[in-house]
C-alpha positions in Angstrom: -9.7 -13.6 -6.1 -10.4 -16.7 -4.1 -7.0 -18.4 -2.9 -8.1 -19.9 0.4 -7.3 -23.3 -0.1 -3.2 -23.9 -0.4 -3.4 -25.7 -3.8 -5.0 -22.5 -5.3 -2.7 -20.1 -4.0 0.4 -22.7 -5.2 -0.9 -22.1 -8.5 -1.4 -18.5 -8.1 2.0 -18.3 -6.9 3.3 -20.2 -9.7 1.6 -18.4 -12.6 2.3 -14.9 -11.2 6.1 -15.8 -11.4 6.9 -12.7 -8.0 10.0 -12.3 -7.5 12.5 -9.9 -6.2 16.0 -8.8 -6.0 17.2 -8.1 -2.2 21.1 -8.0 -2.3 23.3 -5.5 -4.5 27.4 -5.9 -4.1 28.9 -3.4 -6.5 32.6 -2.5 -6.5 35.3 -1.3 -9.4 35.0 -4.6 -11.1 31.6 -6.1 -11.1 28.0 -6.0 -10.0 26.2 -8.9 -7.8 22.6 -9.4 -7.9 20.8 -11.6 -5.5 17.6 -12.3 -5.0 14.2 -14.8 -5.7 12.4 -15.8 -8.6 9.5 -18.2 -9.2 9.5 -19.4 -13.0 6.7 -19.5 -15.1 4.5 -23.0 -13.8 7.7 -24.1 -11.9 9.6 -24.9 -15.2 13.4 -23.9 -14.4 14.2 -23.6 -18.1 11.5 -20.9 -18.6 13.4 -18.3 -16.0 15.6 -15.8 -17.8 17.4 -12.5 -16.8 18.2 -9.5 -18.8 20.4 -6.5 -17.7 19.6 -3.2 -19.5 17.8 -5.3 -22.2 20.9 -8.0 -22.6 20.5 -11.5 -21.3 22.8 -12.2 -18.7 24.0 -16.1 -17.2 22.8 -16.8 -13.6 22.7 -19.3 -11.1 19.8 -20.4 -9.7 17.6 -22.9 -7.6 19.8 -21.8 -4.7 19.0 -21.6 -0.9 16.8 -19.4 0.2 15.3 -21.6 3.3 14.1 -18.1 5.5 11.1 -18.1 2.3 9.3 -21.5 3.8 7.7 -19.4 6.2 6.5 -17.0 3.8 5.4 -19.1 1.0 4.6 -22.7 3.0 1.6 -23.5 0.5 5.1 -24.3 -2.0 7.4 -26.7 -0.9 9.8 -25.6 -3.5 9.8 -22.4 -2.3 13.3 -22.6 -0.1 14.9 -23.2 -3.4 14.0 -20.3 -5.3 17.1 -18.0 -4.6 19.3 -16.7 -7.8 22.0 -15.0 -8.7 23.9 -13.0 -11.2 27.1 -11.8 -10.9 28.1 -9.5 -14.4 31.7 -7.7 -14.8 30.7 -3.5 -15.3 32.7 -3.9 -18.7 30.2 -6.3 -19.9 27.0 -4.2 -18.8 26.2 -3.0 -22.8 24.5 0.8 -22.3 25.6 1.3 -18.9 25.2 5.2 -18.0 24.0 6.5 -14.8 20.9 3.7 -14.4 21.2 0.0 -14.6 17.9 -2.3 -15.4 17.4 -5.2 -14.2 14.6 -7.4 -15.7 13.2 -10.8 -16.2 12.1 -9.3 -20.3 14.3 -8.9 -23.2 12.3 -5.3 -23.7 12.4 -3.2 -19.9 10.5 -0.7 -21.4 7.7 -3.0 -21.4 7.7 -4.4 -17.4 9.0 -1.1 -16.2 6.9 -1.4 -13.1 7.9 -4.7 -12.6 11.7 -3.8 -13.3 14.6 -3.3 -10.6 16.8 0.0 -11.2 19.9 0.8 -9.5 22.7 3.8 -10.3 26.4 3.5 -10.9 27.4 7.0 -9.1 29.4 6.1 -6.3 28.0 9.6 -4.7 24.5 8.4 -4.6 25.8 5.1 -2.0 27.5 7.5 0.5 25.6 9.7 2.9 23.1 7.2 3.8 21.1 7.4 7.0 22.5 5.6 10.0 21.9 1.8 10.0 18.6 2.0 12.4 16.6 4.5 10.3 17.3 3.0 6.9 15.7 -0.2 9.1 12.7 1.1 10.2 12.3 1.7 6.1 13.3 -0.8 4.6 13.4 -3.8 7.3 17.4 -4.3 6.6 19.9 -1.7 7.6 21.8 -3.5 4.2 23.1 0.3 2.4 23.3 -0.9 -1.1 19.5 -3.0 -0.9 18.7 0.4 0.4 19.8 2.1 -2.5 18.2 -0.3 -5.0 14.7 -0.3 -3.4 14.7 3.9 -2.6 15.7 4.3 -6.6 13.4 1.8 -7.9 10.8 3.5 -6.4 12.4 6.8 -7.4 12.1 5.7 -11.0 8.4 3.9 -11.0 7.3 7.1 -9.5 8.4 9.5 -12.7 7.2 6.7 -14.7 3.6 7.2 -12.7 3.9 10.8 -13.2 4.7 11.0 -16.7 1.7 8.4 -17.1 -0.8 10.3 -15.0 0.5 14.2 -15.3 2.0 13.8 -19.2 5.7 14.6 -20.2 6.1 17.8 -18.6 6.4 15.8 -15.3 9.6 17.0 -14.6 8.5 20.5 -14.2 5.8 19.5 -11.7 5.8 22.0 -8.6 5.2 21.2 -6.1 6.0 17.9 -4.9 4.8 16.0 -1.5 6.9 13.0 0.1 3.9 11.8 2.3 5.5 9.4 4.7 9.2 10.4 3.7 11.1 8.4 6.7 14.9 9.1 6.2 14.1 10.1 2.4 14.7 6.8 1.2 12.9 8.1 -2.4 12.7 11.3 -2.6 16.7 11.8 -2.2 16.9 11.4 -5.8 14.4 13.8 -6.7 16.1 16.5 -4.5 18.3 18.1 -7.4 15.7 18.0 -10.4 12.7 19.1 -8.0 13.5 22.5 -5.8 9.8 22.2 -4.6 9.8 18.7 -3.3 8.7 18.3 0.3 8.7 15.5 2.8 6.8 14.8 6.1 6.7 12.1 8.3 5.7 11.5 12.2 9.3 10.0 12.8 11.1 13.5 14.6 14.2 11.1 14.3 14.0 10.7 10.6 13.4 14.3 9.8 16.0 15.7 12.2 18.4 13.3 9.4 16.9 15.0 6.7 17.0 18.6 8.0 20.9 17.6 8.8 22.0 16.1 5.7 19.6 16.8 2.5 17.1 20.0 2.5 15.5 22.1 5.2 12.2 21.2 3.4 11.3 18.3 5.4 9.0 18.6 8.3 7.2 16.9 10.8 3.5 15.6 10.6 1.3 14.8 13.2 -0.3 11.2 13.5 -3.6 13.0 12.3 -4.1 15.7 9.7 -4.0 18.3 8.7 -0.4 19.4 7.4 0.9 22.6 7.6 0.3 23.0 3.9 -2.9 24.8 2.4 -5.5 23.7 0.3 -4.8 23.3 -3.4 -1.1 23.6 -2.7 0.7 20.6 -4.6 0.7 19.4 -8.4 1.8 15.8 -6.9 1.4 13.7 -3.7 3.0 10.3 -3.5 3.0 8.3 -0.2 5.0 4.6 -0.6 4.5 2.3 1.7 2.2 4.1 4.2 -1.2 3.2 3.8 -0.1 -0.5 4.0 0.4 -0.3 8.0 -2.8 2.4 8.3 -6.2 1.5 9.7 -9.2 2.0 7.3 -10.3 5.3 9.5 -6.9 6.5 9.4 -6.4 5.9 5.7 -9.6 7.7 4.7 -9.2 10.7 7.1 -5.0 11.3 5.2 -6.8 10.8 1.9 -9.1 13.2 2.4 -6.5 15.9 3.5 -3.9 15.0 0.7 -6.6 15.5 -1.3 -7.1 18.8 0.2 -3.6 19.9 -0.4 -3.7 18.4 -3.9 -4.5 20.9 -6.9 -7.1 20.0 -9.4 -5.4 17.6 -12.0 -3.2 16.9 -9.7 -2.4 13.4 -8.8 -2.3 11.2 -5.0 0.1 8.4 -5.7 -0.3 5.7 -3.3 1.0 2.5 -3.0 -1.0 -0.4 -0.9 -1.2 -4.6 -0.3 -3.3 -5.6 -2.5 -4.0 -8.6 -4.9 0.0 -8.6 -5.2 0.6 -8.8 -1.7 -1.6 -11.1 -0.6 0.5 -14.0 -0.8 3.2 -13.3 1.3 1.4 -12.1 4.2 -0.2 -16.5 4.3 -3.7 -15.4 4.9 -6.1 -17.6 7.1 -9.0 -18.7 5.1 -11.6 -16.4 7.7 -9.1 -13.4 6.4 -9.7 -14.0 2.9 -13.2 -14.1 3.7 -13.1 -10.8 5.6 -11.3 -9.4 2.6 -14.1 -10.3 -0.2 -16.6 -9.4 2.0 -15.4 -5.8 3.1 -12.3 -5.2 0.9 -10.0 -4.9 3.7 -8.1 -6.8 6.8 -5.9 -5.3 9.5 -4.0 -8.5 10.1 -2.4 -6.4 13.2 0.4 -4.9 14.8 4.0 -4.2 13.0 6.7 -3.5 15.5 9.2 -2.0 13.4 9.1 0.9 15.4 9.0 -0.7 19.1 6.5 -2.2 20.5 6.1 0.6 22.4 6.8 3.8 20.6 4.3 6.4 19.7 4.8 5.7 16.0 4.6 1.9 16.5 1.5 2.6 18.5 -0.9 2.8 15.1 1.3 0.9 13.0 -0.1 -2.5 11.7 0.4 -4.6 8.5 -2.6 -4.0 6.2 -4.2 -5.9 2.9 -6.9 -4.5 1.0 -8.9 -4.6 -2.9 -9.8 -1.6 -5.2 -13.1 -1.2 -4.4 -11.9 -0.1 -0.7 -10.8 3.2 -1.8 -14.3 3.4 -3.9 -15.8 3.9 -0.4 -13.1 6.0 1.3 -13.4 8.7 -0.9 -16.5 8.6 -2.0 -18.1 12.1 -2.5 -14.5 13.6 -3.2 -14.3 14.9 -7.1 -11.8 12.2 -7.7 -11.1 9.7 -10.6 -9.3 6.4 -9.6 -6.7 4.2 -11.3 -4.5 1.6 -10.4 -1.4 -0.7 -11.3 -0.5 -3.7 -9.6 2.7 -5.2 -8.2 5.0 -1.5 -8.7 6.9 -1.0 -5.4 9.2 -4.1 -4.8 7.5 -5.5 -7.4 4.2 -6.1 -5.1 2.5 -3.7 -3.7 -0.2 -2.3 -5.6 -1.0 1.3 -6.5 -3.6 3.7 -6.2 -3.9 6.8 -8.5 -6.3 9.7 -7.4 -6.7 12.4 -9.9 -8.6 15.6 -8.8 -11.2 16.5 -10.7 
């Protein structure tokens, strides 16, 4: 995809129509949505919403200023903010799991879809406000629980896709990269052998405390204290986007080791989706074609001085990376674009 110039990636940007919902307010009463959209070619009268398959009335072209920086090839882009504010009574099929949508039929965009439950018990015993941070770069609890259940949700959709319907019975299950279990809390009760690692002790120590004694801690380099041929499913979100290409292929290689065969590594990644909102130079896009991969450097989420923070960058890569990385493994690849927060893209290894 060659988007170096600004006027290409304006069009891009404009017939991709990204956009994303970063604010939940629910209470008693009603439900708030807030967000970004870009409508089809710019035209305002294109945009619609639709909550579990309904159309719903919004507001939109409202401020959203902090987005110059991220888009500046689009001048309109500080006016792209919406929202949608719907009373609970009016939410037609409401049960445990709202959709939110920009297509009359969910069912058809369901990666591309935003998911969020009505049980009050799944907003309360949330990780302290630093930890759901580090995660989810806002310590915002009900964003939190929109983006971890979204995920939650695309990822059973992945599995049913990739494993067929007896997902649900899938045993075992890996968390790679868990943090404070901002997924795989929902999966806790339907999936007795679903595990989580990650390098941060702080995280974990949450997780031991509050949700499963299943949870452990992972070294920056492999292996895990699993052995080989031990899971049906492996799903890391978010994790190869801040890895370096050695480090990626060296934790490929051992979640393939712990991965049965016809089981399935779910990973997500910036790709083609991403690429926009990280403003690439034109020598990065170059880089990218040419080797199918850029560290663009450091992310301090973590400190600019932590251990964890010490191999942490911000990452953008294209399919045929992963061709290379794990070439020689007996693996078939597959992937779907924009799934978690509707842009990072997604990498399915199935062992042969």
């Amino acid at each position: 995809m060659e988007l170096t110039q600004y006027s290409e990636r304006k069009n891009f940007f404009l017939r991709s129509q990204p956009w994303c919902v970063d604010r939940l307010e629910i209470d008693d009463s009603q439900v708030v949505l807030s967000g970004w959209a870009v409508p089809c070619d710019g035209v305002w009268e294109s945009l619609e919403f639709f909550v579990n398959d309904q159309a719903v009335e919004f507001s939109c072209k409202l401020d959203r200023s902090d987005l110059l920086q991220v888009f500046p090839f689009w001048e309109g882009s500080g006016q792209i903010g919406f929202r949608i504010s719907i009373k609970r009574k009016d939410i037609h099929g409401a049960g445990e799991t709202v959709v939110v949508s920009r297509h009359c039929n969910s069912s058809s965009s369901k990666y591309g879809n935003y998911y969020f439950p009505m049980s009050r018990d799944l907003y309360e015993n949330l990780p302290p406000a630093r930890l759901r941070s580090q995660v989810h770069g806002s310590d915002d609890a009900s964003s939190f629980v929109l983006e971890g259940f979204s995920s939650y949700k695309k990822i059973d959709f992945l599995f049913k896709e990739h494993l067929g319907d007896g997902h649900q019975k899938v045993l075992p299950v890996l968390d790679w990269g868990c943090g404070c279990a901002r997924v795989c809390r929902y999966m806790l009760e339907e999936n007795e052998g679903l595990h989580g690692v990650d390098v941060n002790g702080e995280a974990i120590d949450w997780c031991l405390a509050n949700l499963s004694p299943r949870f452990e801690v992972s070294q920056h380099k492999p292996p895990l204290p699993y052995p080989d041929d031990y899971f049906q499913a492996v799903y890391g979100v978010s994790i190869l986007t801040h890895l370096s290409l050695e480090d990626q292929a060296d934790w490929m290689a051992e979640l393939l080791r712990v991965t049965r065969k016809n089981g399935v590594v779910i990973l997500s990644y910036h790709g083609s989706s991403s690429l926009l909102r990280f403003n690439l130079s034109g020598e990065d896009f170059e880089n990218l074609h040419e080797h199918g991969y850029v560290n663009l450097g450091k992310n301090h989420a973590f400190g600019k001085d932590s251990e964890v923070g010490a191999k942490y960058f911000d990452t953008v890569q294209l399919p045929s990376s992963f061709q290379r990385i794990v070439e020689g493994w007996p693996v078939d690849l597959s992937f779907h674009e924009g799934v978690f927060g509707n842009h990072q893209d997604v990498v399915v290894l199935t062992k042969k």
